[in-house]
Structures are given as C-alpha cells and as structure tokens.
N, C-alpha and C positions, 0 to 999 in steps of 0.2 A: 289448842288454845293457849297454851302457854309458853308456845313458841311464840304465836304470834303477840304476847305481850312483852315478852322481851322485846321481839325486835320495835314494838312499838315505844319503849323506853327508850331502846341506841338513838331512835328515829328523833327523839323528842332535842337532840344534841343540835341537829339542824335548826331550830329554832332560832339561833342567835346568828346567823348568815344570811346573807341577799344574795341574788343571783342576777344584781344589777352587773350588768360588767361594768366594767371601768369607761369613765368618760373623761377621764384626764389625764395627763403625765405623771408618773410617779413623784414623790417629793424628792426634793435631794436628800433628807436626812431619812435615816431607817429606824422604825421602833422598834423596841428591845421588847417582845412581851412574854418572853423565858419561854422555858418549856412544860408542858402540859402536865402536871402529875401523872406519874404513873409508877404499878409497882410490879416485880418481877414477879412471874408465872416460874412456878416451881418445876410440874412437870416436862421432863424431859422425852420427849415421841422419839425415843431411837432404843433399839434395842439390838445388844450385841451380843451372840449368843455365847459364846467365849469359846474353846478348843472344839464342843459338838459341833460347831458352826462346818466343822470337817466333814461331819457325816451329814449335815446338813444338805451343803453342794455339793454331797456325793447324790443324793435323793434327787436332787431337782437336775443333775444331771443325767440318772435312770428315767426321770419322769418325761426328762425331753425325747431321751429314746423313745419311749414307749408312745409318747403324744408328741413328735416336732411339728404339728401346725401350728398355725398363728390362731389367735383368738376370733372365733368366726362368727364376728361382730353383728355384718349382714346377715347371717343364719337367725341367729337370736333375735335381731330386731323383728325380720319378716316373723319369726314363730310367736313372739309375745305380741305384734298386732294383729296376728291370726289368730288370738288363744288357743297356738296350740293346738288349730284345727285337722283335719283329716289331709296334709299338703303330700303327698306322695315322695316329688321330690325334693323337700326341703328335710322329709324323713328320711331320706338316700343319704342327702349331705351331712346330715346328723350323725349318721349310722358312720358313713367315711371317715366324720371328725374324731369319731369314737372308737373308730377300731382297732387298734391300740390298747385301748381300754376293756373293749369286748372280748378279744384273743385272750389277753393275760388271764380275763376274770374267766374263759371257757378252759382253759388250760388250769385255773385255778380249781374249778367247780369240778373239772373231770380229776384230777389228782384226789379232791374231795371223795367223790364216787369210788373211785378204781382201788385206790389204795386200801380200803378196810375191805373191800371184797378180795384184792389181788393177798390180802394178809388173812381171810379164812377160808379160800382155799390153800394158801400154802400149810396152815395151819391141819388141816382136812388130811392134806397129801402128805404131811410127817407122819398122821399120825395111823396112815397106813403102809408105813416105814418106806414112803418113797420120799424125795425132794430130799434127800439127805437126811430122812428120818432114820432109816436102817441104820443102828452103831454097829457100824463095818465101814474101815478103813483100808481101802487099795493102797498097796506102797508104788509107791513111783519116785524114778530116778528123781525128778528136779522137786519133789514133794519140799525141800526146805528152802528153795527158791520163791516157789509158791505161795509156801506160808511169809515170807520175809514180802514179799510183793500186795498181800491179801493187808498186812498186819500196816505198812506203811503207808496204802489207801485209805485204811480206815483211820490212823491217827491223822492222816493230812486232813480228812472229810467233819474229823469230831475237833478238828482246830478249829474247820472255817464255821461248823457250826456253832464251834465257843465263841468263835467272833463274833460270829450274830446274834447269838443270846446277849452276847456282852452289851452291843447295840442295840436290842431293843431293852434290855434294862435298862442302859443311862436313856433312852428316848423316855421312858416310862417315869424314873425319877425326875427328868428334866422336867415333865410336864406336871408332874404335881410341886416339882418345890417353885416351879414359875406360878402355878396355880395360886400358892398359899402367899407366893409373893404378889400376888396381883391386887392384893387388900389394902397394899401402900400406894399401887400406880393407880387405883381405882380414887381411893383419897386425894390423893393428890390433885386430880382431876377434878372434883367437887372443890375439893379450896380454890382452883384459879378462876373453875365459873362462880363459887363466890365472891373472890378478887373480882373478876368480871362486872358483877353486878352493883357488890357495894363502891367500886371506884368511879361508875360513870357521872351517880350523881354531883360528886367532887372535880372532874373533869369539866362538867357542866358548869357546876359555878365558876370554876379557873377563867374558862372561855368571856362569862358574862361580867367577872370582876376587871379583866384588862381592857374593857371598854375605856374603865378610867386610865387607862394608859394613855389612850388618844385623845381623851376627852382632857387629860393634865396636858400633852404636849399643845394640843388647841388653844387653851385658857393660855400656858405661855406665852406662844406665839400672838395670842391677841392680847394679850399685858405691853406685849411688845412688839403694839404696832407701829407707834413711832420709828423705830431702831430697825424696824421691818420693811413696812412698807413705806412708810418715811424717808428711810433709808434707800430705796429703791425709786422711788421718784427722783429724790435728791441725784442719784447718780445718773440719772436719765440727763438729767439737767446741765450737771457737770459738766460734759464734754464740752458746750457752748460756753457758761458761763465763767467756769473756773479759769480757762483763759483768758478771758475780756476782762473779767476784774482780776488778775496778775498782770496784765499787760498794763490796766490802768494803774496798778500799785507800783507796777514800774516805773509810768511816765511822771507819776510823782514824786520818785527817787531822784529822775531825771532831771526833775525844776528845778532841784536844792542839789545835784551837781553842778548844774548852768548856774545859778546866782553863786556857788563856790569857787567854780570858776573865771568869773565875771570879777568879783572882789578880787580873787587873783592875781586876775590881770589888772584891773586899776591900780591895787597895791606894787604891781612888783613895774610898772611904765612909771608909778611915779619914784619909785626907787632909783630904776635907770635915769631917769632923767636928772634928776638930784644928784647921783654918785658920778655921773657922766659928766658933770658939769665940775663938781670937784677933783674928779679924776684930771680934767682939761688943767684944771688949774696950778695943781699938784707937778704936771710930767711941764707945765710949761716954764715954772720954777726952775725945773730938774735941768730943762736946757737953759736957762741962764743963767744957773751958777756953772754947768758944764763950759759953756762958752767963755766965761771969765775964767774960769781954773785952765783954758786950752789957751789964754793969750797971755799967759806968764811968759816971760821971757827963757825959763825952761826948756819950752816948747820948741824954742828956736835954734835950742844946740842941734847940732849935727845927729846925733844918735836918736834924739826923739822927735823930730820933725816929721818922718814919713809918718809914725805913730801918731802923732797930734792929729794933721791932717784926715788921718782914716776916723778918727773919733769924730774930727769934726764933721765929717761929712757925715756921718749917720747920727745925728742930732735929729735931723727932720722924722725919724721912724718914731721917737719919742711924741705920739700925738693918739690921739683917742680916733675909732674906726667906725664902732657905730652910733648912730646920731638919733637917741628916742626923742627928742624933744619936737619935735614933728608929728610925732605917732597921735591919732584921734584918740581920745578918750570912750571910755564904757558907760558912761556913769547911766544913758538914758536908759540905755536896755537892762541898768542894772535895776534902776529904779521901775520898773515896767516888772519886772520877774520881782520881785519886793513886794511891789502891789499883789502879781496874783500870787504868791507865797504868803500871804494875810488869806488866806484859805486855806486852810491845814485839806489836802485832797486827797493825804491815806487816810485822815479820819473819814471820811468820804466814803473811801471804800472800803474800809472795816467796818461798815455800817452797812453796806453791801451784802460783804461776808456776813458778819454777823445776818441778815435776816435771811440769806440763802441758806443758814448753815441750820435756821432754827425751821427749818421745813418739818423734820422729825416731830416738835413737840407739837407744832401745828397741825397735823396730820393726829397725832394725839388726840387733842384737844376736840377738833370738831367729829372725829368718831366715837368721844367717850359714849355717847346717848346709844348709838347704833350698836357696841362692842356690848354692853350692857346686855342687848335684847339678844346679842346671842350667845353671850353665855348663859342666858336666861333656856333658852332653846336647849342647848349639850345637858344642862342640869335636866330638862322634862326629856327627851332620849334615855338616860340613863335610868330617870324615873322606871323611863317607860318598858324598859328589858327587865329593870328588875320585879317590876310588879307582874309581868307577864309569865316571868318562869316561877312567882311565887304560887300565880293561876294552875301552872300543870300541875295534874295527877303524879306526880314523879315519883311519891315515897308511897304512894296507894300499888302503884305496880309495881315497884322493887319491893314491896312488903308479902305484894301475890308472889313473884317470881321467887323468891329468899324463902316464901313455904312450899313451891311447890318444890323448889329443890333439896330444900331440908327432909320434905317427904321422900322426893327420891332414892336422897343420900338413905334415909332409915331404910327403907324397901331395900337396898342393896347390903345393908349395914345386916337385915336381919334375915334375908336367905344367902349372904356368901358363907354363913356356916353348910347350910345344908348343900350347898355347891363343894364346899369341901367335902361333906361328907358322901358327897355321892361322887367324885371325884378319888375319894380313897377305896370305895368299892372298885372303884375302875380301875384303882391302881394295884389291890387286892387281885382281880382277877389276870390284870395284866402278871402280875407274879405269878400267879399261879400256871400262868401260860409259859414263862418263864423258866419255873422250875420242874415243868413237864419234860421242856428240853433238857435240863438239867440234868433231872434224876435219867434219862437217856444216857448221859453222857456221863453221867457216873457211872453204870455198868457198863458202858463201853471204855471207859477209862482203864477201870479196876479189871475188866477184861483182857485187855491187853496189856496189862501191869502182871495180873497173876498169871496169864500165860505168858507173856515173854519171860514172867523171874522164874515159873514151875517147870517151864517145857526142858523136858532132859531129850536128846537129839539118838543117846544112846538105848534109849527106853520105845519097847514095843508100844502099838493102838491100844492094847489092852491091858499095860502096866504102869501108864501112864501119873505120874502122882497129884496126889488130892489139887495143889495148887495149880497146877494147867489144867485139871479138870474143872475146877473153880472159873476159871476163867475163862474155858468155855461157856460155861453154866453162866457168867454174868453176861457174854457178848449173847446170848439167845435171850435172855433175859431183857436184854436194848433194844433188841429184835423186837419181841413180842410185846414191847411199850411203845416203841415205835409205830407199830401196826395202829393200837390200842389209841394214843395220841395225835399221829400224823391228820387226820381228817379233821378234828377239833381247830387245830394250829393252823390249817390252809382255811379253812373256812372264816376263821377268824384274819387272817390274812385276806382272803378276796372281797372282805365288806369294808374292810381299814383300807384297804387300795382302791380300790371302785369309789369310797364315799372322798377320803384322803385328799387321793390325786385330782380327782376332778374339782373338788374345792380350790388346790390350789391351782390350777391350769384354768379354770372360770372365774376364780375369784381372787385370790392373789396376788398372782404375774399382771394379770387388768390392772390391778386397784395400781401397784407398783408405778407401772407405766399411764396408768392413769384413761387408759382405752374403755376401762370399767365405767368413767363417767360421760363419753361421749356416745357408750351407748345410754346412759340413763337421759342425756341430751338428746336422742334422738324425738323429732316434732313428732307429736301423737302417740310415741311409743304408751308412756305410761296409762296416759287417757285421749282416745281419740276425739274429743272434741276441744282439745288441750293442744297448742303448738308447742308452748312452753310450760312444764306440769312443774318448776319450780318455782315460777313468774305467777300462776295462777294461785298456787296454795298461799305464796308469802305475800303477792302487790294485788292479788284478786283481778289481777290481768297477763291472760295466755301470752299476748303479741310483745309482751316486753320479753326482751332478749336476755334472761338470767337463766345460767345454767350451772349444773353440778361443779362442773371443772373450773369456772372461772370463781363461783365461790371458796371453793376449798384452795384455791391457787390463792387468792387472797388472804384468806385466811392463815394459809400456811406463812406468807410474807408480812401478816400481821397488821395487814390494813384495816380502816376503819370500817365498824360493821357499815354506817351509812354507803358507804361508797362502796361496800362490800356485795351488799345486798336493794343497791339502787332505791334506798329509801325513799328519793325524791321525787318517787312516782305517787308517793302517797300522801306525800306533804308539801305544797306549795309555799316555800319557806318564805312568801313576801306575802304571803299572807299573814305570817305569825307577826315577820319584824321587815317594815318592806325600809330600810336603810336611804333609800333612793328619796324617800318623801322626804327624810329631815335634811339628804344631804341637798337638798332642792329649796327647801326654808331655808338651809345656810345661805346658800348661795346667792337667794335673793337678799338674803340682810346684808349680807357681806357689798355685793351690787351696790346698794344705796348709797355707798359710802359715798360722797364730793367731799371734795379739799378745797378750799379757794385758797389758791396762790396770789390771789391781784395786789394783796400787800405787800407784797416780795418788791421793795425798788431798790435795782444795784445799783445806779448813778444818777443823783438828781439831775438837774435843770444847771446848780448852781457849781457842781463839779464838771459839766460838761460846759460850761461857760468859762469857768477855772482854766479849762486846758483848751479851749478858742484863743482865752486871753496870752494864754504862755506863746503860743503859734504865732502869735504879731505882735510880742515883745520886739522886733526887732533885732533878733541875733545875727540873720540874714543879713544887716545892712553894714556889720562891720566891715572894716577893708583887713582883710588877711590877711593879702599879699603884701602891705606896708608894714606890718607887723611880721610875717614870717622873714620879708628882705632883709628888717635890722639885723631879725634872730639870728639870721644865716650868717652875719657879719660876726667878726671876734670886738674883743672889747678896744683892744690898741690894734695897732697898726703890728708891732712887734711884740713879739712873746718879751714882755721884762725881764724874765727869768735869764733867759736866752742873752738880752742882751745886758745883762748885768754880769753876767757870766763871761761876756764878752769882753767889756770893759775891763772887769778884772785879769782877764789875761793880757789884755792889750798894756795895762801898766803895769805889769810885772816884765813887759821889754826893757821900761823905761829904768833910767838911772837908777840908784837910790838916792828916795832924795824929798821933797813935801810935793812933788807933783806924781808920784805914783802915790801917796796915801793919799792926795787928794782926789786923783780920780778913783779909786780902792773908798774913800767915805762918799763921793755920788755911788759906786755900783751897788753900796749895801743903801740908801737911802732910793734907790731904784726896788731893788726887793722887797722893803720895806711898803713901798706905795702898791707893790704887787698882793703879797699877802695881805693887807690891808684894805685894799679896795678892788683892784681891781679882781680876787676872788669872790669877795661879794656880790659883786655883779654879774660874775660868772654863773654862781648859783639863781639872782633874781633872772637872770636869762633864762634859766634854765626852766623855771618855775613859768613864766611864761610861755616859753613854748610847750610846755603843758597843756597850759591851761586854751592859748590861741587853738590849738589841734583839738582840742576834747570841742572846744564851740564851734569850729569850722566844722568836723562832722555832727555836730547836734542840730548844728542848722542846713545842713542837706538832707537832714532826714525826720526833723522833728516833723515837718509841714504832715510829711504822708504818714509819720508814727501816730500823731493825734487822733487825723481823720480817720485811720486804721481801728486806734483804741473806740473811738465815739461810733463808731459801724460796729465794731462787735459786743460793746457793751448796747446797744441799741437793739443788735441782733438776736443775744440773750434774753434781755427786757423781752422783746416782741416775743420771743416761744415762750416764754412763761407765759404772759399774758394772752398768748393767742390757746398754745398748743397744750398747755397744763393738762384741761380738762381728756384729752385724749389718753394722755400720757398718763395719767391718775388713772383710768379707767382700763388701757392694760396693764400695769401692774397690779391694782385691783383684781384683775383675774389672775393675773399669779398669784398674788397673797390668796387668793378665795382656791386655787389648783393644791394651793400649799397644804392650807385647811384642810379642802374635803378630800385630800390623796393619806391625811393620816386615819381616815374611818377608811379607805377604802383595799391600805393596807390591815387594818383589824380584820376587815370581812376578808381580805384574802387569804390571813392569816389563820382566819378559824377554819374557811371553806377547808387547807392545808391540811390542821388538826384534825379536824374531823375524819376527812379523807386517811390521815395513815395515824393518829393517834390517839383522839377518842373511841372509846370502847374496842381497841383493837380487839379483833375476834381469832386471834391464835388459840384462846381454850377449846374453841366450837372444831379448829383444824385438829388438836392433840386428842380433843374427844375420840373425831373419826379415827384417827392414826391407832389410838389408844386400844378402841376397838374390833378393828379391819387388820391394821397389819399387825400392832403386836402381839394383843389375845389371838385371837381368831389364826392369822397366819404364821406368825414366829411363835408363839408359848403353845396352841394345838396343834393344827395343820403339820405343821415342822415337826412336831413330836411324835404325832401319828404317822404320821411317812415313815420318819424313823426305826418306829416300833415293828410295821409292817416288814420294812425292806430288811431289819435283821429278823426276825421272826419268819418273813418268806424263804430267804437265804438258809435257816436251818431246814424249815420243813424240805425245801428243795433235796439240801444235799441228806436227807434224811434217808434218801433211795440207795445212792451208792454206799452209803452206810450200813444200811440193810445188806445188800448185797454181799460187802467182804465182812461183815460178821458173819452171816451163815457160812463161807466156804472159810472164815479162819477159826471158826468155833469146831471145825472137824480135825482139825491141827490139836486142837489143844484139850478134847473135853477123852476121856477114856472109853476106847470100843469096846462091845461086847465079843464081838470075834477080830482074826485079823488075817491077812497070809501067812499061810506057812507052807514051805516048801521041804521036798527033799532033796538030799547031798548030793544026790547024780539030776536031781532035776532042775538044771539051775537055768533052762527055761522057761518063762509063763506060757509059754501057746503050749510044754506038756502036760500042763496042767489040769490041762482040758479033761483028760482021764479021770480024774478024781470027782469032777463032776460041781455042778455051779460054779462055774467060769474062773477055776483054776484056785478055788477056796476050800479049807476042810469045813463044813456045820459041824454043829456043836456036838450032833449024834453020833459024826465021822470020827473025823482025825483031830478036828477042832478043840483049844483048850477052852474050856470051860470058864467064866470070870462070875463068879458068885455074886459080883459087888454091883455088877450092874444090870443084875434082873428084876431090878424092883421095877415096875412100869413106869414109876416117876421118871426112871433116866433115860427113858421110850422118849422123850420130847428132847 
C-alpha cells in the first residue's frame, strides 16, 4: 500500500502536462524556464572493498572452477512455473548445474565422516603400541634425511594453514566491521528517500509556477502587438509600396531639378547673349584701333612691313564664334513646371509614408478590445492550474509516505542493534573456529621449535633430552586436536560453501549482470495469470509492458519516476489540465483579429495629377540641337590668349620705337577683354551645357518615369486595398503560432522535467544496490566465501599435517628402548639371533629407561 502511494504522489507531477502534440512551428525565440530544484542524494551504491578485494577474486575465481556454468535461466524459470513439481528432467539439469557443488560438499561431508573415525582408530592402534605407538626407535642410515624432509612438510603445510586462518580472520573481521558500518549506509538511504519525498512537492510547484514564464512572454508579446504584428504586415507591404513611394519621392526631386535647370538655362542664354553682343563690340574696337596703329607710316619701313602686313591679315580672327541670340527661350516650360511646383509633391508623399508607416499603431489600436479578452483568458489558465494542484491530496500522501518511512527508519533503527548482536555471536564463534586452528598450530609450531632447537644428532632414541622430547609431546598434541577439531571446521565449511557459493552464482553474478531481472521479467513466471507481475502490482494492468530491468535501468540513470514507472497509464493527464482547450480559446481570439488598412492612401488624386502636369510641361519641345550646336562653338573665333601672345611677339621684330608699344598696349588690352569677358562666358556656357543635357535626358525619360511611378504607386494602393485582408490573416496565424508555440514549449518542457528530473528515482535504484549487491553480496556473500575458502584450505591441509607430525614426532619425542648392537655384529640381518628383529627387550640386553614408563608416555 505504501508503495503504491508513493508512486501515486511522483504520478500526481503529471498533472501540469498535455499530451497534445504540437500543431505548430516552434517559435523563433526559446524560453528560459531554469532548472527544476533539485538536491544531491548523499548515498553513494559502490563499494570498494580495499586490499581483501585480493582474496575476494581469488573466491569467485575458485567459485568459477567449482561452478563455470552460465546462470540457467531457463531451468529456473520452467521450475518456478512448475512449483517445483515432480520434472524428472529438469531435476537432471539441476543436479548437472550443481555438481560442482554436490562433489565438493560430498568430499566435504565424507572428510566430516572419515576423519574423527580415521583419528580413533589410530588412536585405538597406539594405544595397543601399533601405528607408531611402541617407543621404539629403528635407526636407519637416512633417519636425518627423513626427519629434515618429515619437519620441512610440516612447516610448509602449518604455513599454508596460517594463511588460511589469516584469511578467514580478516573475511570474519571484514564482515562485522562492514556490519556495524552498515548503520551509516542504511541512514543514508532513509535521508535521500526522505530528500525523495519532501523535494517532489517543491518540484511540483517549480513546474506550475513557470507557467508564468509563458504566460509573461505572451502578455509581452501582445503589449506588442503593434511592433509585432504590425510590424509584419507592414513588411508584407513593403516590398510593393516602399518603392512606389521612393520612386514618387524621387520624381519630385526630379521637378525642382528640371525648374533648376530651366532657370539655368534662361539665366545663363540670356547672359550669352548680352556678353556676346559686348564682346562683338569690344574685339571690333580692338580691330580698329589695331588697323590705325598698322597704317602709321612706321609700318612702311623696310624692316616692319612683312610684320605689319602678317598682323594685318589676321585682324579678321578677332570676332565672336557663337551666336546665342537666335537660341529659343525656356520661359514656357519654365512657367508650366512653376505651376505644378505650387504643389509641394514630397509633402504628398510623406503623407504616404507617414500613414504606411503608422500600420503598427493601427493594428494596435483596433485589437486593444480583443488583446484584452485574451489576456483575460492566460489570467483564468493560470487560475486554473493553480487551483487544481491546490485540489490534490499532495501533503495528505507525502504526510502517509514521511510516517510510513519514519516508521521504517525506527524498525531498522531498533533491531540493527540486535543484528549486531547476533552478528557478534557469529563473529564469537567464527573466532573460535579460528583459534581452533590456531591453538593446532601453536603446538605444531612450538613442536618444531623445540624439536628442531632440543634434537642433539649425537644423542641415542632413549637419551634423547627434555626439549625434543617436548616437541614431540606438542607435534602429537596437534595431532590429537586435529582429530578432535578437524570435523567441527569441514562441517562448518561445507554449509558456508553450499549456502555461500550458491548465493553468489544465483544471486550476485545475475543481479551484476542484470540476467537476475529478466528472469523476474519473465511473462507469468511470478503469477500465471499475470504477463507482466510488475505492470499489474503498480498500473493494475498485466499487458502493460513494465519490467524489473528496465525500472531499475532507470532508476539507476535517475529518471523520472513518471516515465520510470509508466505512470500515464493511470492518469490521463488531459483530463487533470487538457492545455489544447485554452490553446484553442487562444486561437480563436487571436483569429478575430481584422485591421482595416483602407485608410492607408499613399498618393492622392492631386499628387498623381501633380506629376501628369510635370509630363506635358513641355520639356520635350525644346530644340537641343540649337542649343548644344552654339555650346559646341568656342566663344571667339581665336583663342585671345593665343593671339595676344602672338601680337606680342610679332612686335618685339619690330624697331624700337611707339609702334611696337603700340601694338605690345593692343595685345595687353586683347587679354584684358579675354579675362574679363570672354571667361565669363566661358563659365555661362559651361553652366548651360549642364543644365541643356540634365533636360535633354529628363525629357526622354520623364514621359515612361511618371507613368512608371503612377502604376506602382497604383499598384501598392490596389494590394492594400484589395489584398490587406489576406495578408493580416497570415500573419495573424504567425502572431497566434508565436503565442500558442510559447505554452507549447512549457508543456514540452515539463513532459522533459518530469521524464528525467522530477522525482528522480535514483534512492529506489541505491535502495536495491544498497541491499543486493553491497550488504547481501560484497559485506556477506564476499565475506562468507572468504571465511570458508581459508578455513576449507586449513582443514584440507590439516591431513598432511597430520601425517608428518606423527612420523616427525618419532624423531624427536624419547624412546623407551632402542638398537643396540655388538662390536663384531655390525650387521642387522645378524641380529636376527638375538631375537625380535634384531633388538635387545628390556628383559634381554636392552637398557632400561626409568623415565618413560609411566603410561602417560605410551601415547
């Protein structure tokens, strides 16, 4: 039951999700809605056992010997859905899987048997002076070979047995101080499934508070919908209009080019003609004082007469070249471009602009009523989540779950004492198993201490002194606790290996590998009317596909329980918050939206009449070519420069005398009339032929520029006015995609949350870890093996042990008789004479030893 109200709390996290999918495009922008509270789990599920970890996989190396099959999955399943029945050969396969296990423990059970019986007969047989009971010593050549061979087997045999008592002591301590440390990993574990429990509700809230995340980027966004959607209409529009009215704002730059031009040209034709006519007057002067200054009789001497002459003939070059006084006037078409220039026609089209530009506030303006009703709508949404989670049971079940765990925690809190305490009995008797071997090996120590330090080499069997007789005395003394011991220690061995090994080979290496939970996954294993026994306990439905392995895989990766444990079989999450209805109310408020654009006019009647008027001002009718021909013309006939230049050298031939400075004051009153007018005229030419070229192309092209500008400003008009409503109405569905894509990133965002970081159920994975692999198989299992496999390893070599203490305890303990030979008989075969196989008795020849006829020293 109190499972099942946990999971009905994680479940209760789904609440604030849809399972609408998406029916629109993402938005372009992404919302921030942080991350989910959450706080670290203390417990750490690994355990490393430190240097034992040596003897460790030494264990599960013997274990594989002893059992290398695979875990025999099939076996098990067929035998838990047969309970177990009378299967003949599933009992073969069983017996197969186990034989391994069967041998060792028959090998175990018969060493049990054999050995206290094989130790009172021998006991039996000493003590009717056979089996080495008789103290009577044979001397034999290699007798110190023997003992040096008997005395080396036994130290190597009571090494390996120190080793394995060593072994199963630290297996024995390891297991109680992991024991008593298990009180912290046990706590630790209650605190994170308390973390677990008291965190979800807070989790919960996080989810249901950044509602207002998207419900603040919403409200933005419809604050600003002018700047929005406004804005996007606007740009729709653009393309058409923004160039019609530039093109129109150009041709009106255009007008008051052409009337500057116009003026231009009237002022600078009637400049030429003015200066042109004084210029005529000025050079005609220049030739008739030049001509009286050339008919001085000066002239006539010999030396300046060719000179005269050449001047005088080029008199006629002093005359004026082009002739504007012919040239038509501008004035009509000036006066025509004047009139429609009494129209200001970029005020026109800044008036245009301006009301294309003002779509934005427009667009404002007529949605305030609509934007109203649906932030009216986001406010009752929000209402409506949070009265809904205030509805759940939430703090009624985390208040059940918080006591039922609190009682847990006490139930464990008040038998882990008597788990210690019955745990230090074990570790009590494990000592004492311990020091069984022990005290073994202390008189086999001290055995071969006092007979190796006592034994003198030069000393008869029956003079042998107190300290090698001692040491015999301890090696029969190991002997006879060996006997005494040995069956207690195998026995104790064959139930620690049989329970041990098979624990870990069935339950361990599985769990490890995880092969443990697909047999608990196997369909109907656990209840045959059950496909899935983990589907039915927690969803109360078999056919849902929830299984051991894929929980605990979760879990382990710290997903969310919902998504953990397929909560959403139990809770139809559009039923708690069905998201789809309100994002469906949006959508239709948002819908209704119309704009009426029909106010928008970029160019009246009276600007498109404006630029009719300019197109049959008449620019077309000037004559260009009368006016480019003069331009083309220079102002004189002769460069003045040139010929003043000329002049001046031409009388400096001449004499000295008043007819070179006379003709030297014409050449400077020549340049004089140059820089003074005729540069003037230079520049008015100049300024006209400006001004002719800029109207000569303004009028091959104004005609098709106007009609141009009036079609596309016509053309704009008409899409506004036609196509508005089209074009308001998809972007309206963007602006409405924009909207309901930021509720539909929250829901995807929680689905997110929930799935990997509400109620992450990594405590529920460390639980099992906590209690499968590291109590159960690394702090027992591991220690118990241990304990065995050195404890087995003594009793084992406890035989050969046996063995060369009784034939090295005859080396070292003092005989009651021994050989004795005489001088000339220094063969054994003639000994034979004397009678009992070549030895004097005590009665005979034999010396006598007082010290050891006490019957004690009979054993």
């Amino acid at each position: 039951m109190a499972v099942e109200l946990c999971l009905l709390l994680l479940l209760l996290c789904g609440s604030t999700v849809s399972e609408v999918q998406p029916l629109h495009k993402p938005p372009p922008g992404t919302l921030d809605f942080g991350f989910v509270p959450a706080k670290t789990y203390d417990t750490n599920a690994y355990h490393e056992p430190g240097p034992i970890g040596i003897l460790f996989r030494l264990v599960h190396s013997f274990l594989y010997l002893v059992q290398p099959n695979s875990f025999p999955q099939d076996l098990i399943k067929k035998l838990t859905q047969q309970k177990f029945g009378n299967v003949q050969g599933d009992y073969q396969k069983a017996i197969y899987y186990e034989i391994g296990f069967i041998v060792s423990a028959a090998l175990g059970l018969l060493f049990v048997l054999l050995l206290p019986l094989v130790g009172l007969c021998f006991c039996m047989c000493r003590c009717c002076d056979n089996c080495g009971g008789e103290m009577h010593q044979r001397q034999k050549k290699n007798a110190d070979c023997r003992r040096g061979c008997f005395a080396a087997f036994l130290f190597v045999a009571s090494l390996i047995i120190s080793i394995g008592v060593l072994c199963a002591y630290a297996a024995n301590q390891h297991l109680t101080s992991q024991v008593r440390g298990a009180k912290n990993l046990v706590h630790s574990n209650f605190k994170d499934l308390r973390i677990f429990l008291n965190d979800t509700p807070g989790q919960i809230d996080y989810l249901v508070s950044q509602y207002n995340t998207a419900k603040n980027k919403a409200l933005s966004d419809l604050n600003n919908v002018g700047p929005l959607l406004g804005s996007r209409v606007q740009e729709r529009f653009a393309k058409e209009v923004r160039p019609a009215l530039d093109a129109a704002l150009t041709m009106a730059g255009a007008i008051r080019e052409t009337k500057e031009a116009l003026e231009n040209v009237s002022v600078s034709v009637e400049v030429l003609q003015e200066g042109t006519e004084r210029l005529h007057s000025n050079l005609t002067d220049v030739k008739i004082h030049l001509s009286n200054t050339l008919s001085d009789s000066a002239c006539s001497a010999a030396q300046a007469a060719s000179t005269c002459n050449i001047i005088r003939n080029s008199l006629n070059q002093l005359n004026i070249n082009a002739n504007f006084s012919g040239l038509p006037g501008v004035s009509t078409q000036l006066a025509k471009v004047n009139d429609v220039l009494k129209i200001d026609l970029s005020s026109l089209v800044q008036k245009g602009y301006a009301a294309f530009n003002d779509t934005p506030d427009l667009v404002l303006n007529q949605t305030r009523n609509i934007l109203s009703d649906i932030k009216n709508l986001l406010d009752l949404i929000g209402s409506n989540i949070t009265s809904f989670t205030q509805m759940l049971p939430v703090q009624k079940i985390l208040a059940d779950l918080t006591i039922y765990l609190t009682q847990s925690e006490a139930y464990v809190q008040d038998y882990f004492p008597l788990v210690e305490q019955y745990d230090f009995y074990r570790w009590l008797g494990c000592l004492i198993l311990c020091c069984m071997v022990i005290l073994i090996l202390v008189f086999y120590y001290l055995g071969l201490l006092c007979g190796t330090c006592g034994y003198d080499k030069h000393a008869s069997p029956t003079t042998r002194g107190c300290i090698s007789n001692t040491g015999g005395n301890f090696l029969m003394a190991g002997v006879g606790f060996s006997f005494l011991f040995s069956w207690v220690l195998m026995m104790t061995v064959v139930i620690t290996f049989v329970t041990g090994g098979n624990v870990e080979k069935l339950v361990c290496e599985p769990f490890e590998d995880r092969t443990l939970f697909k047999v608990l996954d196997t369909p109907y294993l656990l209840n045959r009317h059950w496909r899935n026994y983990l589907s039915a306990i927690v969803l109360k439905n078999p056919d849902i596909n929830l299984t051991f392995e894929k929980v605990y895989s979760d879990c382990k990766e710290n997903k969310g329980i919902y998504t953990t444990l397929h909560l959403e079989n139990l809770f139809n999450i559009n039923e708690f918050l069905n998201i789809s209805m309100y994002t469906e109310d949006v959508s239709l408020k948002i819908e209704h939206i119309n704009v009426n654009l029909s106010n928008i006019v970029l160019l009246d009647e009276i600007g498109k009449r404006n630029l009719l008027d300019f197109s049959s001002s008449g620019i077309d009718g000037i004559n260009f070519a009368a006016y480019l021909t003069e331009i083309n013309k220079s102002v004189t006939k002769v460069d003045l420069l040139s010929f003043a230049n000329d002049l001046e050298a031409r009388a400096d031939q001449l004499p000295k005398g008043a007819l070179e400075n006379a003709l030297k004051g014409h050449a400077n009153s020549i340049r004089m009339i140059h820089n003074q007018q005729v540069v003037p005229l230079e520049q008015a030419m100049s300024t006209l032929n400006q001004s002719i070229r800029l109207l000569q192309r303004t009028s091959s092209e104004f005609m098709v520029k106007v009609r141009n500008v009036i079609s596309a400003v016509d053309a704009a008009q008409f899409l506004i006015s036609n196509d508005a409503s089209l074009v308001i109405i998809q972007e309206t569905k963007k602006y409405m995609d924009m909207i309901i894509g930021y509720f539909e990133q929250y829901v995807e965002w929680v689905k997110e949350s929930i799935t990997m970081e509400v109620a992450a159920c990594k405590p529920i994975a460390n639980v099992i870890d906590t209690a499968v692999d590291i109590f159960l198989c690394s702090y027992v299992i591991d220690s118990v093996n241990s304990f065995w496999f050195g404890l087995g390893g003594c009793s084992i070599f406890l035989i050969p042990a046996i063995i060369c203490a009784v034939k090295l305890s005859k080396y070292y303990r003092r005989m009651d008789t021994e050989d004795v030979y005489d001088d000339v008989e220094t063969i054994p075969m003639k000994n034979m004479e004397n009678g009992n196989n070549g030895y004097h008795k005590e009665h005979l020849y034999g010396i006598h030893n007082p010290v050891m006829t006490s019957s004690v020293e009979q054993w």
